[in-house]
N, C-alpha and C positions, 0 to 999 in steps of 0.2 A: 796243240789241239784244243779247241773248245769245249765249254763244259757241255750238257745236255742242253738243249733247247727248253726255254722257260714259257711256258702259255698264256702266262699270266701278262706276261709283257707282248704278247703275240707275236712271239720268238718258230719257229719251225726247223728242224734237222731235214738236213739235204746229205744222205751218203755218195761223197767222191772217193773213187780210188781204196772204196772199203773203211773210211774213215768220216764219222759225223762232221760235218760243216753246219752250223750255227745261221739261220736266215733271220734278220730284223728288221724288220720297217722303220727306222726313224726316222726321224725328221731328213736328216743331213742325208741318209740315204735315200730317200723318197725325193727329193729334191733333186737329188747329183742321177737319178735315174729318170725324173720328168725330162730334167734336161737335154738326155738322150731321145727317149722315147717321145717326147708331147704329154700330153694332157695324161693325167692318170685316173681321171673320167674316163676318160676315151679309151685305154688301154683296159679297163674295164669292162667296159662295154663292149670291146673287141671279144676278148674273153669272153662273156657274158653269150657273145653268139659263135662264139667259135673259130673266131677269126683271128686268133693271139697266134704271131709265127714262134717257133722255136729261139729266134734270135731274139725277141722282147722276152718271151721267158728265160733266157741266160740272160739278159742283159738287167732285167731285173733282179733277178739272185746275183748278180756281181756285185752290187751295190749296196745289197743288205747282207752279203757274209761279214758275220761278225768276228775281229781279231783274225784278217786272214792271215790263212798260215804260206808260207815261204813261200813252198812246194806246191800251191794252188795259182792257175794261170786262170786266165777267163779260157782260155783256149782249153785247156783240160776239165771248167767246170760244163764249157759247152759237149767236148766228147762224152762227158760222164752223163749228162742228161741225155742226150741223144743215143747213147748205146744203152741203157738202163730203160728208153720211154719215156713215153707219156703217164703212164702207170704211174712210175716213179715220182713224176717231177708236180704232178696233179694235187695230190694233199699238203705239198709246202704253198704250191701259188695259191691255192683257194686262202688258206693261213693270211697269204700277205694283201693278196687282195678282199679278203675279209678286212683286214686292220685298215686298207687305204679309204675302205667304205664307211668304217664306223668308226675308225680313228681308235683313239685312247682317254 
């Protein structure tokens, strides 16, 4: 398991499966999830109007759990967001997509 999420590094906790998951933008991961998504401008601004689907928001927490553990699929972190909300999954994206805006 990860330790707590750091905010200093603009780190954010995602609970799956009852258990903290660690979210971080770096580089490597901000890159390997452009790759997927396009622009992260654009995925921004998607968000920004409200038009982010649930798949770019899994598909971006995949990319930034840090140290994933074993037992975590994309396929259980996408049930875990989608059974928990929007509610849930709302104050880590703002987190990452704050850091994609102002960087480090």
């Amino acid at each position: 398991m990860s330790a707590a999420a750091n905010p200093v590094r603009g780190e954010a906790d995602l609970r799956v499966n009852g258990e903290a998951v660690v979210l971080r933008p770096s580089f490597a991961a901000l890159v390997a999830a452009e790759g997927e998504l396009g622009s992260l401008f654009e995925l921004v601004e998607r968000a920004a109007a409200g038009r982010l689907s649930l798949a770019e928001t899994v598909a971006l927490f995949w990319h930034c759990v840090v140290d994933r553990p074993d037992w975590l699929t994309r396929a259980a972190l996408g049930e875990a967001v989608a059974a928990r909300g929007l509610a849930m999954a709302t104050p880590p994206l703002r987190v990452l997509l704050g850091q994609i805006l102002a960087g480090r």
